[in-house]
C-alpha positions as CSV (number, residue, x, y, z in Angstrom):
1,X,19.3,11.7,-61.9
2,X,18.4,10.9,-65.2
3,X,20.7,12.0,-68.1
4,X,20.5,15.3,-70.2
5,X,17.9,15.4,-73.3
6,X,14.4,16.9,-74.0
7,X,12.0,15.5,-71.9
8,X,8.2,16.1,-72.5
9,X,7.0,17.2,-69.0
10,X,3.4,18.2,-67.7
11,X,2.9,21.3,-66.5
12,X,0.1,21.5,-63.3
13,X,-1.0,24.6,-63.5
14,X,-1.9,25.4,-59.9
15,X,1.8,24.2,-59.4
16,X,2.9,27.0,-61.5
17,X,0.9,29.8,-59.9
18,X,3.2,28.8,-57.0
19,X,6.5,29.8,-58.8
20,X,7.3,33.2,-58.2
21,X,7.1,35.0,-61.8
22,X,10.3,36.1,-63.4
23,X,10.6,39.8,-64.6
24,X,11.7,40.2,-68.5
25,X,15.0,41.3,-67.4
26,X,15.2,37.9,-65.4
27,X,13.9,36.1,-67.9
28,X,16.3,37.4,-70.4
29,X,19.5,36.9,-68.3
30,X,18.4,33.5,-67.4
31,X,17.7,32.7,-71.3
32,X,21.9,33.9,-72.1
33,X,22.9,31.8,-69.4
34,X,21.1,28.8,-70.6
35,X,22.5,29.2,-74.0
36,X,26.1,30.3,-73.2
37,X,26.3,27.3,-70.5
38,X,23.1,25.2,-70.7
39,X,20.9,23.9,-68.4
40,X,22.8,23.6,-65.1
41,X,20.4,22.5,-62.7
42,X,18.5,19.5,-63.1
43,X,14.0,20.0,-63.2
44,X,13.0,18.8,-60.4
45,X,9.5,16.6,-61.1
46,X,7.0,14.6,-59.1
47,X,6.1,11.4,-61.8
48,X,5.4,13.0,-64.7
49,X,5.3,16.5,-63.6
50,X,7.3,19.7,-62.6
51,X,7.1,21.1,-59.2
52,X,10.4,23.4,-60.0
53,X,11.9,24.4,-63.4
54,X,8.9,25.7,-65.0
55,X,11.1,29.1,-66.5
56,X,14.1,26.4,-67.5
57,X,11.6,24.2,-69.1
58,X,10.4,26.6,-71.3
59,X,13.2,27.8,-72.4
60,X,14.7,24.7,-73.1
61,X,12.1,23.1,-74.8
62,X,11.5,26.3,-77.1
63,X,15.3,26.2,-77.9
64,X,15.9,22.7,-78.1
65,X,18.5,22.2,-75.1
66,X,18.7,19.2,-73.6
67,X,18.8,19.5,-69.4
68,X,18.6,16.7,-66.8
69,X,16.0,15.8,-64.6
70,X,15.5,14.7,-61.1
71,X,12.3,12.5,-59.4
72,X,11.3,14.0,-56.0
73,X,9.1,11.3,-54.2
74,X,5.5,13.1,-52.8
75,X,2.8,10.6,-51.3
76,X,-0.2,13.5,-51.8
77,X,-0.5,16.6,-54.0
78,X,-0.8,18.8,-50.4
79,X,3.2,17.1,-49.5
80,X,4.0,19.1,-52.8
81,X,2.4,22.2,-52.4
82,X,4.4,22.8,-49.3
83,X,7.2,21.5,-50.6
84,X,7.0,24.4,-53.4
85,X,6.3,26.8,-50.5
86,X,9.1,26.0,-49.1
87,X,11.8,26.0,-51.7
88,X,10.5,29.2,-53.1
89,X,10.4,31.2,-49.6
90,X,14.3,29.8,-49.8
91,X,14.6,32.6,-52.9
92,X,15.7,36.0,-52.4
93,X,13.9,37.7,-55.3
94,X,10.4,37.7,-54.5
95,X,8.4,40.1,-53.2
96,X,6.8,40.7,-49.5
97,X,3.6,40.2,-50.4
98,X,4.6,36.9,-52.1
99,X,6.7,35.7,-49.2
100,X,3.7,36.6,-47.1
101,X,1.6,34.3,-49.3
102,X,4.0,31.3,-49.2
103,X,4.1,31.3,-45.6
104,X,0.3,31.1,-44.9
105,X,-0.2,28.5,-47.9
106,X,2.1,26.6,-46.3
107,X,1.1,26.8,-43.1
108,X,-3.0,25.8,-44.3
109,X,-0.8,23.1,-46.5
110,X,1.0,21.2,-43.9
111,X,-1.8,21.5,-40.9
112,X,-4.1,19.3,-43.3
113,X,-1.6,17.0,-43.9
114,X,-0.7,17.1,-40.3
115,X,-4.5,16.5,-39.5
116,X,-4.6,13.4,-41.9
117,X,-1.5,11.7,-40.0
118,X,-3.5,12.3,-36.7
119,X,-6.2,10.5,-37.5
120,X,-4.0,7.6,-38.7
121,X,-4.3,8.5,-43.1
122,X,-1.1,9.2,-45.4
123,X,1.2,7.8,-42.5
124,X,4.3,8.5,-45.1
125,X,3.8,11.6,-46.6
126,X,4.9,13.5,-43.3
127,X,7.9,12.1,-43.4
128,X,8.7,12.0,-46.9
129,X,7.7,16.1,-47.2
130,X,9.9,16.8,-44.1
131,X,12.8,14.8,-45.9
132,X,12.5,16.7,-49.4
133,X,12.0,20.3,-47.4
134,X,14.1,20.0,-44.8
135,X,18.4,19.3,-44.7
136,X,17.9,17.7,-41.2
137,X,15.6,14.9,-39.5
138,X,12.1,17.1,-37.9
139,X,10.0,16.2,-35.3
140,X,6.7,14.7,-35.6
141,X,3.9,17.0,-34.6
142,X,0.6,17.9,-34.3
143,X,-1.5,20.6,-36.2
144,X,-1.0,22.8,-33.0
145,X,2.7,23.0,-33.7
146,X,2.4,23.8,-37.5
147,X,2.3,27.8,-36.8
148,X,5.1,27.1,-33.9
149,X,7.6,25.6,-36.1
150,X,6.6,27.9,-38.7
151,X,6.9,30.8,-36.6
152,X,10.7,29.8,-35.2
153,X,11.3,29.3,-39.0
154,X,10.4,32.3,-40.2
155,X,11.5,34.4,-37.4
156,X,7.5,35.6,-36.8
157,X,4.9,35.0,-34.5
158,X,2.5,32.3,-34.4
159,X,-0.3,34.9,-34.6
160,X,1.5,36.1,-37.8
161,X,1.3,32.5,-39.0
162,X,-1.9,32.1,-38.7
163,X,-3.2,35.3,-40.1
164,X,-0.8,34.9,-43.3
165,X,-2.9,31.6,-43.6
166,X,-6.0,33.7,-44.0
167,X,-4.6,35.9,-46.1
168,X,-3.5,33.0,-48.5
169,X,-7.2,31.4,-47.9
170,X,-8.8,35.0,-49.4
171,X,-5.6,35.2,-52.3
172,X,-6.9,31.7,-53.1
173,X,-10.6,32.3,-53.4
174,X,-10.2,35.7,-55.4
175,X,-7.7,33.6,-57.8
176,X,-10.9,31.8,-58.9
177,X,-12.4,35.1,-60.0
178,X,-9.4,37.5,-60.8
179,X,-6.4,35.5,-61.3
180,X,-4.7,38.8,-63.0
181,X,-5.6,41.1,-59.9
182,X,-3.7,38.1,-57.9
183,X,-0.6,38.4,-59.7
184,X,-0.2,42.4,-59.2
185,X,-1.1,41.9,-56.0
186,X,1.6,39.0,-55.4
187,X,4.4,41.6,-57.3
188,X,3.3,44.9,-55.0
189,X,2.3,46.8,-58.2
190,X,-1.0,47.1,-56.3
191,X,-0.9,47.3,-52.9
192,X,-4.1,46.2,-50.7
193,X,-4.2,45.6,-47.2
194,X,-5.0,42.0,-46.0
195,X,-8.6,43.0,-44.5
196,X,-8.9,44.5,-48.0
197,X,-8.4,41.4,-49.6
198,X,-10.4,39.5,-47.6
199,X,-13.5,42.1,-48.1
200,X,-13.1,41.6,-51.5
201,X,-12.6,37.6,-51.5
202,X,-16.5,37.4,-50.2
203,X,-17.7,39.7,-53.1
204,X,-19.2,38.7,-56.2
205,X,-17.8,38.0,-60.2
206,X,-18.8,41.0,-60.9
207,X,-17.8,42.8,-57.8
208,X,-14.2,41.6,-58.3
209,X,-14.0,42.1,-61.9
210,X,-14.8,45.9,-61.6
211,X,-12.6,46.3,-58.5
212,X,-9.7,44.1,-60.7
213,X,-10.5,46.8,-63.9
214,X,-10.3,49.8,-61.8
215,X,-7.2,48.7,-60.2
216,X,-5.2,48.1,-62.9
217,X,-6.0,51.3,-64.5
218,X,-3.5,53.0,-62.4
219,X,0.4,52.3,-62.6
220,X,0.3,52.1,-58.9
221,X,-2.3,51.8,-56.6
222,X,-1.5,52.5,-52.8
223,X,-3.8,51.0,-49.7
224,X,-5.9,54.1,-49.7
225,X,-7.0,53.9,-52.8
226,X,-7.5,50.6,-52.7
227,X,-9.5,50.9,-50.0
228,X,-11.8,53.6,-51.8
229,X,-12.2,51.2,-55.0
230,X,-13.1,48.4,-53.2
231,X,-16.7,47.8,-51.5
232,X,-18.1,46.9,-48.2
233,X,-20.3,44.4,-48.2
234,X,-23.1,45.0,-45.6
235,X,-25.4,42.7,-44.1
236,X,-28.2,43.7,-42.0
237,X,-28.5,40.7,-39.2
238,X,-31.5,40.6,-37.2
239,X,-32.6,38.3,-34.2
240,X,-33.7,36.0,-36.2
241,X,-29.8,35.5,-37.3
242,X,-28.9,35.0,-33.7
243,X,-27.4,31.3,-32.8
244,X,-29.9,29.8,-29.9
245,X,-28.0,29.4,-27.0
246,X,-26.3,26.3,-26.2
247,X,-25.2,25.0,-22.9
248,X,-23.5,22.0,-23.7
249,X,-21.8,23.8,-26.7
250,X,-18.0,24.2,-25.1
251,X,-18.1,20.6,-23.3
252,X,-19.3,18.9,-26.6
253,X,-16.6,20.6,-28.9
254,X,-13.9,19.5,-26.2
255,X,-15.0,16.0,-26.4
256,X,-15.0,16.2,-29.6
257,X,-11.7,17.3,-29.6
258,X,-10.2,15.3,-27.1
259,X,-9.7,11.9,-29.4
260,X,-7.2,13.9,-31.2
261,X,-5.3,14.1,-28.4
262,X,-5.4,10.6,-27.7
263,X,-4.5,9.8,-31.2
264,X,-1.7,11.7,-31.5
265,X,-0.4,10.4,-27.8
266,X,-1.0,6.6,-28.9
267,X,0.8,7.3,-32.5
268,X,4.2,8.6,-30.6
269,X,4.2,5.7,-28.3
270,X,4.0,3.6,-30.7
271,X,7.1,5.9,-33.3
272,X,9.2,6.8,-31.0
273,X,12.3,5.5,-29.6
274,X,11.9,6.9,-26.2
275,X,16.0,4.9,-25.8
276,X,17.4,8.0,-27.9
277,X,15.6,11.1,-27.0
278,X,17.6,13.5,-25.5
279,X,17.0,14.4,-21.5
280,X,15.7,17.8,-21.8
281,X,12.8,16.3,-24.4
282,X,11.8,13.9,-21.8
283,X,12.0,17.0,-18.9
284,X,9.7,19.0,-21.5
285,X,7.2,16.3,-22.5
286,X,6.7,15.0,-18.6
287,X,6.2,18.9,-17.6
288,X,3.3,19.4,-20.2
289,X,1.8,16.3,-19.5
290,X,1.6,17.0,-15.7
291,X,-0.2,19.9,-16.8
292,X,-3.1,17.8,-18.8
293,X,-3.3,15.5,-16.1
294,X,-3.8,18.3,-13.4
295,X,-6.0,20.0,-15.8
296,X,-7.5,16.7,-16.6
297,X,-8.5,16.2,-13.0
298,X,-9.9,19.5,-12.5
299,X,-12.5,19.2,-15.3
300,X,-13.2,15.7,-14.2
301,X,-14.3,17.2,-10.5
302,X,-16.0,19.9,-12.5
303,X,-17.9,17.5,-14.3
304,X,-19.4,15.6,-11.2
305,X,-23.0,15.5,-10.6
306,X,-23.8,18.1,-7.9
């Protein structure tokens, strides 16, 4: 940890739309305590740049106090998004809508990165990102166990993983167009439903804009109202629209699937220290894999020529 003084930092700005906003009344009481104390905490920063301290920096650097600084070590700019995820869902002061954010930006975050490792790219970053997030050693995994672990973590279901992951995917493409709507939204002063939000994410500029102007226009908007301001987008689909059917359509996207699976069995084989795991993790794994290999066997006799 380097020693206190005023260091020139860079600021990523996507990085800081992940840090939960102070309110004036937070940022006031946090400016006293700087100045009656000074900077207590250290800014954490990956090289060059801050991934947490971005209120401390400012403050700081506008007031002249020096504050330490401490290097976290990210292979990828994905291992830091979820690392921000994840040390801001550990706050207490932001809101639902925020938390609900988090957990499905983190959840799209780390299935990429847990896609990359499958298919053998960015074979550190796993590890490094489950070091800097996490007070105790994880499991390696698969993409299919992101919304699992998530879920267990965040005392939800894995369907309530997933759809938080749409709703962050929507949050992120209207940020493009309206990043102002995003942050009332993110607070609760407006309050939109998730199929709202994702209506409005496939609208146009101009679309948004309006919705964003009307919006705000209110002190508080509720879901009804939301719902009345914002428009439906309807598309007339003919036959013409209609995907020709495909026979070998399921069987093709299973083979193409099915290499993963390999992968990911090769890549613990070859990681783990099968001396150390624990009983019930062998009982577990050799249950499962009974299960592909019956399964295995039944789509092999399915697949013989008749």
């Amino acid at each position: 940890m380097a020693d206190k003084q005023i260091y020139i930092l860079h600021i990523d700005e996507y990085f800081k739309q992940l840090i939960h906003p102070l309110t004036q009344n937070e940022q006031k009481q946090l400016e006293e305590n700087i100045v009656k104390d000074g900077c207590r905490e250290p800014l954490c920063i990956w090289g060059n740049t801050i991934v947490d301290g971005h209120n401390r920096y400012e403050i700081c650097t506008r007031l002249k106090i020096p504050f330490q600084i401490q290097n976290i070590y990210f292979n990828t700019r994905e291992d830091v998004i979820a690392w921000i995820c994840a040390n801001q869902l550990g706050r207490r002061n932001i809101s639902e809508e925020t938390r609900k954010y988090l957990i499905g930006k983190r959840y799209e975050t780390e299935k990429r990165i847990n896609v990359k490792n499958a298919l053998g790219k960015n074979q550190h970053s796993e590890k490094e990102i489950m070091i800097a997030v996490y007070p105790t050693p994880q499991r390696k995994e698969n993409k299919g166990l992101t919304a699992e672990r998530l879920g267990d973590e965040y005392h939800i279901s894995q369907t309530t993983v997933k759809k938080y992951g749409n709703y962050a995917k929507a949050i992120d493409t209207l940020a493009k167009k309206e990043p102002e709507l995003i942050s009332e939204i993110l607070t609760g002063k407006i309050k939109i439903s998730h199929k709202s939000i994702s209506k409005l994410s496939k609208q146009s500029y101009k679309i948004v804009t309006d919705a964003k102007n009307q919006l705000s226009d209110n002190d508080f908007v509720s879901y009804s109202n939301a719902r009345k301001i914002i428009p439906v987008k309807k598309e007339k689909v003919t036959v013409k629209d209609m995907p020709a059917y495909d026979p070998d359509a399921e069987i093709s996207s299973l083979t193409l699937t099915i290499p993963s699976w390999i992968s990911s069995i090769d890549r613990t084989l070859s990681m783990a220290d099968f001396d150390k795991i624990s009983s019930k993790a062998r009982i577990k794994l050799r249950n499962e894999l009974r299960k592909l290999e019956y399964t295995a066997n039944v789509m092999l006799l399915a697949t013989e020529e008749k």
